[in-house]
C-alpha positions as protocol buffer text, in pm:
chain_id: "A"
residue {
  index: 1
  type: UNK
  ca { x: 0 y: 0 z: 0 }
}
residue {
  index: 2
  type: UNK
  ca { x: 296 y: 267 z: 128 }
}
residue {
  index: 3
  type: UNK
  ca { x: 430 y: 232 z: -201 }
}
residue {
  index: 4
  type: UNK
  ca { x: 107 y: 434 z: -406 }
}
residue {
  index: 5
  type: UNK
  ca { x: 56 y: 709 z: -158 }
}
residue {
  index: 6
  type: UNK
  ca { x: -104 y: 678 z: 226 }
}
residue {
  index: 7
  type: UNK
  ca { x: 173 y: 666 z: 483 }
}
residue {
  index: 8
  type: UNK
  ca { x: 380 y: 915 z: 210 }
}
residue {
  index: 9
  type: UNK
  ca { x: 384 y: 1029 z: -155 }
}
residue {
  index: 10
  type: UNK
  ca { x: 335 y: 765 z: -392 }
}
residue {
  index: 11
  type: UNK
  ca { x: 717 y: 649 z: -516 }
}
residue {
  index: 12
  type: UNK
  ca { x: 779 y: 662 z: -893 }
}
residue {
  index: 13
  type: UNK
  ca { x: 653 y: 370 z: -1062 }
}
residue {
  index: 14
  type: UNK
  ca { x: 1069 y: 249 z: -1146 }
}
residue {
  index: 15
  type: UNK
  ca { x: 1128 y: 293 z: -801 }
}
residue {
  index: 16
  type: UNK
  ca { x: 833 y: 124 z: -674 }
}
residue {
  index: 17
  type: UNK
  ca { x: 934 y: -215 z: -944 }
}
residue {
  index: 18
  type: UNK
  ca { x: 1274 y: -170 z: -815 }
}
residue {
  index: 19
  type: UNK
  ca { x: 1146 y: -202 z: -470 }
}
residue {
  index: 20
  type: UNK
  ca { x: 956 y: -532 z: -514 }
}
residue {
  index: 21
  type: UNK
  ca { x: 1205 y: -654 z: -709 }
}
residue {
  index: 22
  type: UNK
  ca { x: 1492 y: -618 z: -418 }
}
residue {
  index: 23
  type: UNK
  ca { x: 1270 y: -740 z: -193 }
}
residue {
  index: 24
  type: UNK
  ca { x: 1198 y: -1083 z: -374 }
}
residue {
  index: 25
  type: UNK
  ca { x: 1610 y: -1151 z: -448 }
}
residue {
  index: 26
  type: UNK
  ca { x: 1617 y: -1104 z: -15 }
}
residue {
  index: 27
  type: UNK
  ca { x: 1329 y: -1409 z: -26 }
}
residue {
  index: 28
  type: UNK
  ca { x: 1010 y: -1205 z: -4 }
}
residue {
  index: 29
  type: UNK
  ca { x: 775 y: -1370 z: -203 }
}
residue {
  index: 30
  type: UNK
  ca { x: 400 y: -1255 z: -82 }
}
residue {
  index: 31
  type: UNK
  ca { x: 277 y: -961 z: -220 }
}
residue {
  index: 32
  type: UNK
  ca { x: -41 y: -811 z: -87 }
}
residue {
  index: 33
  type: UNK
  ca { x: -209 y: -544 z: -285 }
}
residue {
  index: 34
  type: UNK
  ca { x: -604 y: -400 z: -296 }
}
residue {
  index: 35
  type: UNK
  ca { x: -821 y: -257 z: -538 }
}
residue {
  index: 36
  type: UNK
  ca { x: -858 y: 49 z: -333 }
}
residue {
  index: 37
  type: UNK
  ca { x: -447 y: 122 z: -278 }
}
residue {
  index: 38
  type: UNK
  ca { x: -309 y: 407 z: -429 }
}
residue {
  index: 39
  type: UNK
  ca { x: -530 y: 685 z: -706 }
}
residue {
  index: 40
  type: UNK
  ca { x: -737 y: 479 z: -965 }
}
residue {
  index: 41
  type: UNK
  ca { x: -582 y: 136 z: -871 }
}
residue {
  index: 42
  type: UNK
  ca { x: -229 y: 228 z: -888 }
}
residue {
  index: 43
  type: UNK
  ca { x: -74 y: -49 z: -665 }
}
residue {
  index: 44
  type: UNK
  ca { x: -214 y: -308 z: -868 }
}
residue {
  index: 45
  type: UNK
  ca { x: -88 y: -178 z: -1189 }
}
residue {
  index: 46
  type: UNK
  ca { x: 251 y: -116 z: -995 }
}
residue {
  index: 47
  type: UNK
  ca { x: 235 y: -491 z: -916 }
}
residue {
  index: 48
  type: UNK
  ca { x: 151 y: -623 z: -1241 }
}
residue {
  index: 49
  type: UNK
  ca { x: 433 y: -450 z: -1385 }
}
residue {
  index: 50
  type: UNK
  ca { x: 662 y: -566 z: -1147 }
}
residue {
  index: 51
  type: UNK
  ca { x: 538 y: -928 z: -1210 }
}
residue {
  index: 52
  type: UNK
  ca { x: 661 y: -904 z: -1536 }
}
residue {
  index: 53
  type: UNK
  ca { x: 1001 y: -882 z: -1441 }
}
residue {
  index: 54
  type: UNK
  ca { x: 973 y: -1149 z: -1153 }
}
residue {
  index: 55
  type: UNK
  ca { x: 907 y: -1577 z: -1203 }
}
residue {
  index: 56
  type: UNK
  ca { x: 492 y: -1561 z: -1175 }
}
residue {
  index: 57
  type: UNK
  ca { x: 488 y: -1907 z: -995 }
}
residue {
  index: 58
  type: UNK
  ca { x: 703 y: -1866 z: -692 }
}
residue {
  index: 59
  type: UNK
  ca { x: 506 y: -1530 z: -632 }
}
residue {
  index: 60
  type: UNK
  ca { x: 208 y: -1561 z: -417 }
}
residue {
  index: 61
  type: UNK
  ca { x: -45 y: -1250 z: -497 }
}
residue {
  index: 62
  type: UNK
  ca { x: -292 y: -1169 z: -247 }
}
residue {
  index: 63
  type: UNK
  ca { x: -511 y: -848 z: -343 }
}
residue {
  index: 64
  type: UNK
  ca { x: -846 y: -750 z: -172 }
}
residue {
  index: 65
  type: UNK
  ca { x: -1196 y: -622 z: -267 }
}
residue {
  index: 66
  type: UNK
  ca { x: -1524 y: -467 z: -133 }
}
residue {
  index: 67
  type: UNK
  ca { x: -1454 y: -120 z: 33 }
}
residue {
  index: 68
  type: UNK
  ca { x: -1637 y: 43 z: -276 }
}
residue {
  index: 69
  type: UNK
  ca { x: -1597 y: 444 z: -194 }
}
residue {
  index: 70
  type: UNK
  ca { x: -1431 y: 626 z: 81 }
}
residue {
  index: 71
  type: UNK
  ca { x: -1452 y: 946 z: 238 }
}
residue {
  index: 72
  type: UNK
  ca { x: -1343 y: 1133 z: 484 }
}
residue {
  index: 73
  type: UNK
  ca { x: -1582 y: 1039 z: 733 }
}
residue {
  index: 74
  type: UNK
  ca { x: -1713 y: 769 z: 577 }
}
residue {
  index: 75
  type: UNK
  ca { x: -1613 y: 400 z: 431 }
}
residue {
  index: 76
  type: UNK
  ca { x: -1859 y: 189 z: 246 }
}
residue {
  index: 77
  type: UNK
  ca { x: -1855 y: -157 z: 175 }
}
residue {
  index: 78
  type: UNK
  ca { x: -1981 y: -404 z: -100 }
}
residue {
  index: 79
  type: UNK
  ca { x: -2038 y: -767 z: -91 }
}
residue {
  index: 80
  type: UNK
  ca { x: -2277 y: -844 z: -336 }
}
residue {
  index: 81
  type: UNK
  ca { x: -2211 y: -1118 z: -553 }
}
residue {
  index: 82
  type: UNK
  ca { x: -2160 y: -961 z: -876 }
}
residue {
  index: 83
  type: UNK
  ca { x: -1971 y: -742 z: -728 }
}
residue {
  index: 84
  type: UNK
  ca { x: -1710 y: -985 z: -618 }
}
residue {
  index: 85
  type: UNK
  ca { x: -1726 y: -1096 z: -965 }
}
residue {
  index: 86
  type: UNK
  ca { x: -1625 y: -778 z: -1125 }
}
residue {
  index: 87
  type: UNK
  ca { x: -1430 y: -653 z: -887 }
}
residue {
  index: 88
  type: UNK
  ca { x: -1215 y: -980 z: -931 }
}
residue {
  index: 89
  type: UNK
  ca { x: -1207 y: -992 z: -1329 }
}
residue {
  index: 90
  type: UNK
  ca { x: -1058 y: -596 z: -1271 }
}
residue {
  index: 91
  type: UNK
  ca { x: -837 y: -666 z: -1078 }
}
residue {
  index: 92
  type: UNK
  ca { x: -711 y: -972 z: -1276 }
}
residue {
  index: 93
  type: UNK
  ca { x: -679 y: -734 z: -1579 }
}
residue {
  index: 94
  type: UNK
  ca { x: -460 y: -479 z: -1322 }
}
residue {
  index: 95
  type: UNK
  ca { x: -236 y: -732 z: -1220 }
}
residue {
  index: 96
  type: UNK
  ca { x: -180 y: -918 z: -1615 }
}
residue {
  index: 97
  type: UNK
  ca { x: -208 y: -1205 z: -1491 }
}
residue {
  index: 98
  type: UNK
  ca { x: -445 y: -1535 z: -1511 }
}
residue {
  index: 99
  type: UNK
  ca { x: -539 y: -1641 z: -1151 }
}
residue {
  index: 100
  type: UNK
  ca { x: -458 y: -1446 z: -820 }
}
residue {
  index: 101
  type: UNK
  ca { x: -351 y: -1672 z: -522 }
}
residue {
  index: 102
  type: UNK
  ca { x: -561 y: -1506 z: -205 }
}
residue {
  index: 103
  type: UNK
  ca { x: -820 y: -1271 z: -257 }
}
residue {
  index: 104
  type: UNK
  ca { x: -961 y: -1094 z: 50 }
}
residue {
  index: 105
  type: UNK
  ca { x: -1313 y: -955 z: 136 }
}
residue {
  index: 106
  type: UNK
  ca { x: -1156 y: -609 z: 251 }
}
residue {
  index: 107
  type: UNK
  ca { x: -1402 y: -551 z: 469 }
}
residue {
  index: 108
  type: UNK
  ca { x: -1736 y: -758 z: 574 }
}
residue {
  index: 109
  type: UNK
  ca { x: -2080 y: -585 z: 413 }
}
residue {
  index: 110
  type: UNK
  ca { x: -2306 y: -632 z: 719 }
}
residue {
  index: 111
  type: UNK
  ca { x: -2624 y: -600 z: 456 }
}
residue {
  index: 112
  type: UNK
  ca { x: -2513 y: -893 z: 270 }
}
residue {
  index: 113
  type: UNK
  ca { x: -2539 y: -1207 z: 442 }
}
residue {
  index: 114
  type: UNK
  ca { x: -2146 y: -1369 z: 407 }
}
residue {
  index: 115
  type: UNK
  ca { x: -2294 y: -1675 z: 279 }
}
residue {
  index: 116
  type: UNK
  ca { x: -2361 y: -1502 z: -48 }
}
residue {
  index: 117
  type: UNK
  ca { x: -2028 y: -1359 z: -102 }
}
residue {
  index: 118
  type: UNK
  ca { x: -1879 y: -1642 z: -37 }
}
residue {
  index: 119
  type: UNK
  ca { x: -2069 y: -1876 z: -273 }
}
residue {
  index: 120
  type: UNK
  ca { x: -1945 y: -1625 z: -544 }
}
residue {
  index: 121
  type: UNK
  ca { x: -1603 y: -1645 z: -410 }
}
residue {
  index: 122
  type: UNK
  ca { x: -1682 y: -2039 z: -378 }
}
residue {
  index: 123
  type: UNK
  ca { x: -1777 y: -1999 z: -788 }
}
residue {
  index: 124
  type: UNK
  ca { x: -1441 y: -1802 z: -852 }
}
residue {
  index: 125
  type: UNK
  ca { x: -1208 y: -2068 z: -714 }
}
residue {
  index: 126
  type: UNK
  ca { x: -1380 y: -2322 z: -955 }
}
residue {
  index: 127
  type: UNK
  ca { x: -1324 y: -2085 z: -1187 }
}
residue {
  index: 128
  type: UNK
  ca { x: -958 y: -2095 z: -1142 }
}
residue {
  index: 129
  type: UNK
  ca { x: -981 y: -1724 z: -1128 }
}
residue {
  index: 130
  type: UNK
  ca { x: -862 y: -1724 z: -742 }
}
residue {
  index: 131
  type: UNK
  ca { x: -686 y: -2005 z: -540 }
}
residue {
  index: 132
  type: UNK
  ca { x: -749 y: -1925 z: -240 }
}
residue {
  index: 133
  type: UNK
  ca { x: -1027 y: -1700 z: 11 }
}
residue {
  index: 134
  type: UNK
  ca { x: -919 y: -1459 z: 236 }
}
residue {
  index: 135
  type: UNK
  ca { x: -1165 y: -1236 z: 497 }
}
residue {
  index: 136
  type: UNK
  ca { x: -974 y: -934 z: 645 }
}
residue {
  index: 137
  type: UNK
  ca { x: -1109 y: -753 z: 1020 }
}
residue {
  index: 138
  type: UNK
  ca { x: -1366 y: -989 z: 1013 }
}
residue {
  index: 139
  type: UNK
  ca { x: -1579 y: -1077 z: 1339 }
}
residue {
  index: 140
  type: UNK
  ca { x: -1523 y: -1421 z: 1481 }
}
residue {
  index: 141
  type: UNK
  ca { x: -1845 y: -1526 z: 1414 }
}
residue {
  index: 142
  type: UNK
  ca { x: -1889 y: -1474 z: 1029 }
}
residue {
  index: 143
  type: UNK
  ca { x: -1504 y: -1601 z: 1020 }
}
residue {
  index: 144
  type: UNK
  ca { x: -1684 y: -1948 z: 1087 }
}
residue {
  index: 145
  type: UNK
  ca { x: -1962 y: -1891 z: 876 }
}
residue {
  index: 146
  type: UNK
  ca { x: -1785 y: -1769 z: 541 }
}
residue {
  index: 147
  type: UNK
  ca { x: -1580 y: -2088 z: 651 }
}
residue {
  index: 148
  type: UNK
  ca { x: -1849 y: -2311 z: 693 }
}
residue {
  index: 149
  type: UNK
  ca { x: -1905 y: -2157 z: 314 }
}
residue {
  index: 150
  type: UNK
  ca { x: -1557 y: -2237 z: 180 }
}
residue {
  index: 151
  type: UNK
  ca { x: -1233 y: -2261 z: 357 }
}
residue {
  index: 152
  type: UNK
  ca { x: -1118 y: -1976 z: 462 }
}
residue {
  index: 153
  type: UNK
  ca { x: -726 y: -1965 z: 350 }
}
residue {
  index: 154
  type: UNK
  ca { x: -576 y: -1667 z: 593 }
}
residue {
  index: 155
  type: UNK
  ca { x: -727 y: -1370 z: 809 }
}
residue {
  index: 156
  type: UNK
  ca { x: -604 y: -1030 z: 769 }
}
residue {
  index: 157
  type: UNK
  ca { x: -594 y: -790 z: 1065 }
}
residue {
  index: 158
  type: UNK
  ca { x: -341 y: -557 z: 1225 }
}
residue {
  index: 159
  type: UNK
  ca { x: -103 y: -734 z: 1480 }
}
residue {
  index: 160
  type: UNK
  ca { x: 207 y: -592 z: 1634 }
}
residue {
  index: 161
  type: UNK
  ca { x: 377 y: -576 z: 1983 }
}
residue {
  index: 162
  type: UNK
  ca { x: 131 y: -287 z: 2076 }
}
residue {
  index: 163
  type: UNK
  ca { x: -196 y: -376 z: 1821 }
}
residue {
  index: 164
  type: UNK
  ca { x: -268 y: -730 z: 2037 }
}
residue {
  index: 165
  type: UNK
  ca { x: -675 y: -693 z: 1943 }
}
residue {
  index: 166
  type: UNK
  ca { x: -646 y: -1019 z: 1806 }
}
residue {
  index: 167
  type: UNK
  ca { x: -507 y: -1265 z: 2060 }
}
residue {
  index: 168
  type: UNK
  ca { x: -820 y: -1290 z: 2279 }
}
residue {
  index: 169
  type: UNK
  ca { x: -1088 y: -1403 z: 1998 }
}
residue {
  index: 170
  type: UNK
  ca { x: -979 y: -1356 z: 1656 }
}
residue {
  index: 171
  type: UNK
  ca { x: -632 y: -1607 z: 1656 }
}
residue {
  index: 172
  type: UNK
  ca { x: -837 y: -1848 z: 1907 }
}
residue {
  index: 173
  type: UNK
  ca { x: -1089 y: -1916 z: 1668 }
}
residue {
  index: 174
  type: UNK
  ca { x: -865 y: -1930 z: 1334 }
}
residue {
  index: 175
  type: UNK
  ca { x: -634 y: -2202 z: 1482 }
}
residue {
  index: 176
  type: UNK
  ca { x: -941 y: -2402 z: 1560 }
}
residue {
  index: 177
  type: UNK
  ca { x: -1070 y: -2389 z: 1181 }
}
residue {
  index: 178
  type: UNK
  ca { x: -697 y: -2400 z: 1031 }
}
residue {
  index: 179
  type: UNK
  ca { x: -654 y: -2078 z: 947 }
}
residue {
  index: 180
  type: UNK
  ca { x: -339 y: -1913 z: 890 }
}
residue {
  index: 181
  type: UNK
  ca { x: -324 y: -1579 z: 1008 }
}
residue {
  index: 182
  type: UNK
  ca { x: -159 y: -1271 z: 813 }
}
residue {
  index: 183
  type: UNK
  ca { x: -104 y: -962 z: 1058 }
}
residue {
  index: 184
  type: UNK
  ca { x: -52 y: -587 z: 867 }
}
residue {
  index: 185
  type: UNK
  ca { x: 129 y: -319 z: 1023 }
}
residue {
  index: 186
  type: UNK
  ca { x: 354 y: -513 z: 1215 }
}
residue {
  index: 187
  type: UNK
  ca { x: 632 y: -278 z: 1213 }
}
residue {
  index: 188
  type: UNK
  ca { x: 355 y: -46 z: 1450 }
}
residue {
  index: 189
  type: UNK
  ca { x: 252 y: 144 z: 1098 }
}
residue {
  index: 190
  type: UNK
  ca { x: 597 y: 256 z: 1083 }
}
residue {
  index: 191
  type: UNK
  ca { x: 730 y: 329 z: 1437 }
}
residue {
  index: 192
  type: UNK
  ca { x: 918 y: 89 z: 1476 }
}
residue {
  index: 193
  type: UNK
  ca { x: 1109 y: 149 z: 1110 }
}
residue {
  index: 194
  type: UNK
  ca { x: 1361 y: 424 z: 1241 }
}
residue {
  index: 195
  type: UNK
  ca { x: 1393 y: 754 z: 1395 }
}
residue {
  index: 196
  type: UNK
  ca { x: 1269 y: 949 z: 1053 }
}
residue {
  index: 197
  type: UNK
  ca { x: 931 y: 824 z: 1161 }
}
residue {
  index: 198
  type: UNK
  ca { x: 980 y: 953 z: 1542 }
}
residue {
  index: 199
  type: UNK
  ca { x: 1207 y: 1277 z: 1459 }
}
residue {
  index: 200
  type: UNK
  ca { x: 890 y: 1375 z: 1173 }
}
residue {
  index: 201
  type: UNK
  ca { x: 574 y: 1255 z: 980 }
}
residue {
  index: 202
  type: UNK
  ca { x: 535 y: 1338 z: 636 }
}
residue {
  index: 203
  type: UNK
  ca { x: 276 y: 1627 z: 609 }
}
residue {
  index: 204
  type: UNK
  ca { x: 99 y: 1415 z: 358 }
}
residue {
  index: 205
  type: UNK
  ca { x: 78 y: 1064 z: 570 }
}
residue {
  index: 206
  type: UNK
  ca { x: -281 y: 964 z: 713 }
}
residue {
  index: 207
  type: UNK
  ca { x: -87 y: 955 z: 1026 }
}
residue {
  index: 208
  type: UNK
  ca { x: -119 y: 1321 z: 1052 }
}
residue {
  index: 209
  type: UNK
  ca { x: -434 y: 1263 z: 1168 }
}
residue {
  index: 210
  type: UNK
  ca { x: -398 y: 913 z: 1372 }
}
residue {
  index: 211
  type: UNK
  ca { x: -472 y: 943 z: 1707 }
}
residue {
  index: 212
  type: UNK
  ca { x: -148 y: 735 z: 1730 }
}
residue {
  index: 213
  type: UNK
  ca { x: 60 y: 996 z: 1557 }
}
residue {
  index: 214
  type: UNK
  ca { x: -103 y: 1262 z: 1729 }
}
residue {
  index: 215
  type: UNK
  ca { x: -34 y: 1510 z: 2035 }
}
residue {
  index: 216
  type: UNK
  ca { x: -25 y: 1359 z: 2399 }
}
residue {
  index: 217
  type: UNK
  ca { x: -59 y: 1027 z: 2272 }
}
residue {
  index: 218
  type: UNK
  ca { x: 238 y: 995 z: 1978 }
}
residue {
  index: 219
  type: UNK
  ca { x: 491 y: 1201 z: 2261 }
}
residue {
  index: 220
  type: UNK
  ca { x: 424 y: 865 z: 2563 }
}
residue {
  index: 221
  type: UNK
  ca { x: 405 y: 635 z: 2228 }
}
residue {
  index: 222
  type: UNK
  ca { x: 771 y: 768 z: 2107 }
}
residue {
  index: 223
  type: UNK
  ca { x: 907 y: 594 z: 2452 }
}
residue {
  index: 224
  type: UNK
  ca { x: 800 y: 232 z: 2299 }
}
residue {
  index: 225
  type: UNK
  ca { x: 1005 y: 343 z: 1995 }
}
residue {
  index: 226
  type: UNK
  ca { x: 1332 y: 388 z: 2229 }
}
residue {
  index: 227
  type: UNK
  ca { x: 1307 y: 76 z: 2433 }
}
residue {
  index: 228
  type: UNK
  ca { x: 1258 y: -138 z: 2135 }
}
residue {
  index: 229
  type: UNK
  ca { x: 1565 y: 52 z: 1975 }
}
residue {
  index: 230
  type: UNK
  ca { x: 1803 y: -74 z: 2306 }
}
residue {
  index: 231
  type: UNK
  ca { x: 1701 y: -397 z: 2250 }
}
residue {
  index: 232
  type: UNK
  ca { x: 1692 y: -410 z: 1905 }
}
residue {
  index: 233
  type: UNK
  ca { x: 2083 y: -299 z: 1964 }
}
residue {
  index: 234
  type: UNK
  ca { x: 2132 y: -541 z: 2209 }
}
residue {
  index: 235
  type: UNK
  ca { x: 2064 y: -836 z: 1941 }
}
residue {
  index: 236
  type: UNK
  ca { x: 2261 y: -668 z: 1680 }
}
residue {
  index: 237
  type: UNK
  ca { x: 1925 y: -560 z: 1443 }
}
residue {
  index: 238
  type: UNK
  ca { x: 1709 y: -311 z: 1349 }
}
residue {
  index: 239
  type: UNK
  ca { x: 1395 y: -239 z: 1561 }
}
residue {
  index: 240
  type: UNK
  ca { x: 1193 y: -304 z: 1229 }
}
residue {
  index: 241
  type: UNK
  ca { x: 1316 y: -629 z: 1262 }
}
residue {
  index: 242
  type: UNK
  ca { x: 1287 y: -723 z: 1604 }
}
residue {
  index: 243
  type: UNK
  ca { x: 940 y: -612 z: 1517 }
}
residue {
  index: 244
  type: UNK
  ca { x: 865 y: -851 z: 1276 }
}
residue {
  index: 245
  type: UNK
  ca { x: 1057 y: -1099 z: 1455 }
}
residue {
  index: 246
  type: UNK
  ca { x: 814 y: -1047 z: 1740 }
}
residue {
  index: 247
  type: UNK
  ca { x: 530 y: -1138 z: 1535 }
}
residue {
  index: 248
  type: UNK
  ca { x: 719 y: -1471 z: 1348 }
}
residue {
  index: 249
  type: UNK
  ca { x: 790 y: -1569 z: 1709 }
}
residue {
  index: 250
  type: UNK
  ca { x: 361 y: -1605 z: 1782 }
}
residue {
  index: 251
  type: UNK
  ca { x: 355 y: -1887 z: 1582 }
}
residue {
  index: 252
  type: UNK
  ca { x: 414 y: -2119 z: 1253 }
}
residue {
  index: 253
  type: UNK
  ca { x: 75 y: -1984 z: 1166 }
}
residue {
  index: 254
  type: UNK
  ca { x: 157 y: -1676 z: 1132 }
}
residue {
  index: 255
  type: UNK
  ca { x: 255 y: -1429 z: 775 }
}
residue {
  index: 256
  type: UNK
  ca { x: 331 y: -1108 z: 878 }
}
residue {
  index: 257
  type: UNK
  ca { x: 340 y: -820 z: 578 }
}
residue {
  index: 258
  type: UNK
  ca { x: 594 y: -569 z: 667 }
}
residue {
  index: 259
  type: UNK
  ca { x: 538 y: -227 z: 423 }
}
residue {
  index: 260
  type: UNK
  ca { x: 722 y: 5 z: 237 }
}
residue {
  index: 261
  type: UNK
  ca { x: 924 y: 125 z: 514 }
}
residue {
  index: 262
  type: UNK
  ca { x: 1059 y: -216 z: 532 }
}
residue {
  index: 263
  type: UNK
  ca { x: 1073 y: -251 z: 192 }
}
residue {
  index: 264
  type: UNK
  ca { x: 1284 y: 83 z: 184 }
}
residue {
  index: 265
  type: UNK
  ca { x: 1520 y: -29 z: 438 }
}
residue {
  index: 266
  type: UNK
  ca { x: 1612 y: -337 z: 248 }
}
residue {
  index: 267
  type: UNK
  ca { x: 1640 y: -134 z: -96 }
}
């Protein structure tokens, strides 16, 4: 997502291929991507392109659908069954390529019963269109009914050493059905990435505005940046990565996607 725009300005599209491609010769091979990241789809796009330069079957391509407009005080969701279906031949034509490995439900359409966008889903994997179903901040409960549906492959919500949410009823239920679990953010949307995050936010970052990133709160939240830095220092990394290391450490279940200022660091 960081690399079209949100946390920063969108890189140049070179740099952005460049990017991916450093990060796959380090052994990064899971790319997630959305329909909604970056102006009129541009992180797909930036990911197809890239995938041209890159061996299409040792990539695994996750991209997402259903938040259909969003506002500034408003996000709204779609689950209907056609449009899963066009939402997921778009985003096949974005990405050039013939199937996508995960595709996510975004977010969960409360008005649509989950059955019903997962039977399309359901449809779409018979298709050969997707390989595998993905729900993202979904509630425990329709987690077991989209399963009950169709497997559910992986579920997508933030998870980091201060974003635990998910330990007391979200990971519970997805090792009971199998489920692997694929945490965002876990570099603490960029705190724990380096000082340039602590020393200065970019005026055009949605942290701006994060009640995270903001006043009373970011000054006590810069102290968790510090103490992860001395031990981070102790074990001879980067705070990024004892991060992420963090996370691996949860269990065998568990994918973490660091971003682009991960992604950055390695480039």
């Amino acid at each position: 997502m960081g690399l079209t725009g949100a946390y920063s300005s969108p890189v140049p599209e070179e740099e952005g291929i460049a990017i991916i491609k450093e990060a796959f010769s380090k052994g990064v091979t899971f790319f997630d991507s959305s329909d909604v990241y970056g102006t009129d789809h541009a992180n797909e796009y930036l990911i197809g392109k890239a995938l041209k330069q890159l061996p299409r079957e040792t990539i695994q391509l996750a991209t997402k659908f259903g938040i259909y407009k969003i506002k500034p005080t408003k996000i709204t969701v779609k689950g209907t069954p056609e449009y899963v279906r066009s939402c997921c031949e778009a985003s096949l034509k974005r990405l050039q390529v013939d199937y996508i490995d995960l595709y996510y439900v975004h977010r969960i359409d409360t008005t649509v019963p989950i059955e019903e966008t997962m039977g399309e889903l359901k449809i779409l994997v018979e298709e050969g269109k997707i390989k595998y179903v993905g729900l993202s901040e979904a509630h425990p409960e329709t987690i077991r009914r989209a399963h009950a549906v169709h497997p559910i492959t992986a579920v997508q919500q933030e998870y980091s050493l201060w974003t635990r949410d998910m330990e007391d009823d979200i990971i519970p239920v997805c090792r009971e059905l199998g489920i692997g679990i694929v945490p965002y953010s876990p570099v603490g949307r960029g705190l724990f990435a380096g000082k340039s995050v602590i020393e200065s936010l970019p005026a055009n970052s949605f942290l701006t505005t994060h009640p995270r990133f903001t006043g009373e709160n970011f000054e006590k939240n810069k102290s968790i940046y510090f103490r992860m830095e001395g031990i981070s220092k102790k074990h001879g990394c980067s705070p990024a990565q004892l991060a992420i290391s963090w996370v691996l450490h949860q269990g065998d279940d568990i994918v973490p996607i660091p971003g682009k200022q991960f992604f950055t660091q390695l480039h």
